[in-house]
N, C-alpha and C positions, 0 to 999 in steps of 0.2 A: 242577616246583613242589613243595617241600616245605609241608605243610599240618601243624601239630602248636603245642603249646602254648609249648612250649621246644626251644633246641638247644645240644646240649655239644661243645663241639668240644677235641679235642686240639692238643697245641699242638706239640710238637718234633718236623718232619716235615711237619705238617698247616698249620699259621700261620706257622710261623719256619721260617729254612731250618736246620736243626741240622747237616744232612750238608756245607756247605760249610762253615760256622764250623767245625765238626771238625774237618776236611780243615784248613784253612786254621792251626788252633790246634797241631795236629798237629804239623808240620813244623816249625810256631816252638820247641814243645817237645822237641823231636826234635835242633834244631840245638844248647838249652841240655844236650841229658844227651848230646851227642856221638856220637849213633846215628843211623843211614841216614835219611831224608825218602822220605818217599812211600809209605808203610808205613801207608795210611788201610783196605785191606781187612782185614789182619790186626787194627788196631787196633779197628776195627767189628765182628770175630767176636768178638773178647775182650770188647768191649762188652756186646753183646748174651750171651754166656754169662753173665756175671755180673749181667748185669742181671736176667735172665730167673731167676734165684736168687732175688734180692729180692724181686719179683710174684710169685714162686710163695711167700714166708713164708718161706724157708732162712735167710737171712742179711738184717742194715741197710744200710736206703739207703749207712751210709759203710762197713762191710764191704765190699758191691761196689766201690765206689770203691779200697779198699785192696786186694782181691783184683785190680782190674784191673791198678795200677799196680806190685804184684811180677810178674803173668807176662810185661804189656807189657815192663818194661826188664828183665826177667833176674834183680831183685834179692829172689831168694825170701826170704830172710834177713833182711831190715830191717826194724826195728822199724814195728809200727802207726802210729806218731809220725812215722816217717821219710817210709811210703809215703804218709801222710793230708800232709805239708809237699811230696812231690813231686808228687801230684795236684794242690795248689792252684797251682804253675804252672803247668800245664797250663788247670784254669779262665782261671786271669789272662787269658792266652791267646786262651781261649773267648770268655769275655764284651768282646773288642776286636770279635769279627766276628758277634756276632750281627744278623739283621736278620730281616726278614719276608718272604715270598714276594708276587710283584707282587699277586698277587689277592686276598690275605688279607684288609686291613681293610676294602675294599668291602665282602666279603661277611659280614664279621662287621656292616657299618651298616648292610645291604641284612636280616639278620635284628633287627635293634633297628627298624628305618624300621617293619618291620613287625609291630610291637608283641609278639615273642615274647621271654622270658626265656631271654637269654643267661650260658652259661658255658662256663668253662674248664677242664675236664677232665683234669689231667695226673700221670703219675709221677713227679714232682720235687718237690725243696723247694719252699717257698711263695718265697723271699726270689729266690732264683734265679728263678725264672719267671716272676713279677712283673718283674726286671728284664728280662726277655727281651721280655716282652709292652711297659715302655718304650718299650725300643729301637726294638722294631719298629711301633709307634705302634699296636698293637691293645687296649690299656689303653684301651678307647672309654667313656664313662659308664654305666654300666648291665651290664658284663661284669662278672662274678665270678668267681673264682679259688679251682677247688678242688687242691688240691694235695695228693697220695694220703700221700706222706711225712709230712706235718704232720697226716692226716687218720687214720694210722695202717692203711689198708686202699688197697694197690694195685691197682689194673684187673688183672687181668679177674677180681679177687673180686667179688661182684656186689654186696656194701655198698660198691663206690667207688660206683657207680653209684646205687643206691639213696640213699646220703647224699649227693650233689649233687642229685638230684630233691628230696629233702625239703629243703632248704633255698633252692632255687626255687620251693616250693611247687607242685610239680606231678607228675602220676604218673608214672613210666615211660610208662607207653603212649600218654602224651603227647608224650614225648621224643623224639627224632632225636638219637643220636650221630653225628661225621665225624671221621674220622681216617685216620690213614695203616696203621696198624699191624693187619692183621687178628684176632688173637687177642683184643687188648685194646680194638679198637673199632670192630671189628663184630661178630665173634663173643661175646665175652664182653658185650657190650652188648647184644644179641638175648638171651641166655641170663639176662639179667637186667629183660626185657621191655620194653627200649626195642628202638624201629627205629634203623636205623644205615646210613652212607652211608659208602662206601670210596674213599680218593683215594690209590691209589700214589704218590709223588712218586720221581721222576729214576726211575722204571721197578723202586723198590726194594722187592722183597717181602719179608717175613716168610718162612723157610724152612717154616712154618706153614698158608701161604694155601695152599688149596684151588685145584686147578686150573679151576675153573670162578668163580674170585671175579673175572676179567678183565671176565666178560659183565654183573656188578653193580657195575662200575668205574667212576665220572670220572675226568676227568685235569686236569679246572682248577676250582676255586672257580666261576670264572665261571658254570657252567653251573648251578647253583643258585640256584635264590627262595625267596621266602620269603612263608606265606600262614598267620595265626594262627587256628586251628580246632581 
């Protein structure tokens, strides 16, 4: 039983299944630039290198984007133009297979049924993950959508955190974050005085997590309630 004011949950990992639509967006993009399929681990370390640029203030949301997509296909060389029109295939792609994990919007209604303010927590654009949250039917009445990119301050800076609580009106130590990703939401979330719940999903950890973060683990939404205090 979670007991707290509010709860922030992330969403690519945690709500939506991100690691299938990748997989899935992957190999369709793969078969249009004429390069091997099945090439989802490499494409996930590239990911996550660059990504992890961006949250840490290095480089823009579409820097990452454009640094993935010269080391992914080889083409160190092309224009910013070039790689920013070869990623959005790769979207197009994406956004066919997005969906939600079976547990998801129960337990986002199971914390609204129970009168706490809900939000949506994430390192992505806003336009993007609004449509994600569509797709996946967790766009419920009363979820809000903070989106770190549009918000200017990535997780696991602690103003993402702090400016989602201020605009649900309520403190951190009120709050309960959940997410998939250890660094950015639970540890960076604890570090910015909310509590925080950790859900590995498909058994995928953060090269980051802590070897004893297994014993502070769920493994399904389900096993969550929701009690406003």
């Amino acid at each position: 039983m979670i007991t707290a004011k509010a709860v922030l949950f992330d969403l690519d990992g945690t709500l939506t299944d991100h690691e299938r639509a990748m997989a899935q967006a992957l190999d369709e993009w793969c078969v249009e630039l004429g390069m091997p399929t099945g090439q989802h681990q490499r494409f996930r370390d590239i990911e996550l290198k660059w990504f992890h640029r961006f949250e840490r203030g290095e480089i823009s949301h579409q820097d990452q984007r454009i640094g993935r997509t010269r080391e992914f296909t080889g083409r160190t060389s092309i224009s910013d133009a070039a790689a920013t029109e070869l990623f959005a295939d790769y979207l197009a792609a994406y956004e066919k297979h997005w969906q939600a994990y079976p547990d998801a919007v129960a337990c986002v209604q199971r914390a609204l049924d129970a009168g706490l303010k809900v939000g949506i927590l994430t390192n992505g654009r806003a336009d993007m993950q609004a449509g994600k949250m569509r797709a996946g039917g967790v766009d419920l009445p009363g979820v809000e959508l903070f989106a770190t990119v549009d918000m200017g301050t990535p997780k696991p800076q602690p103003g993402a955190y702090h400016r989602a609580c201020a605009a649900l009106g309520v403190d951190p130590a009120d709050t309960v974050m959940i997410g998939d990703n250890w660094p950015n939401d639970v540890a960076g979330a604890r570090a910015a005085g909310l509590r925080a719940v950790y859900i590995p999903r498909d058994n995928l950890q953060d090269p980051a997590t802590p070897p004893s973060a297994a014993a502070e683990a769920i493994s399904s939404l389900d096993e969550l309630t929701f009690r406003l205090g």
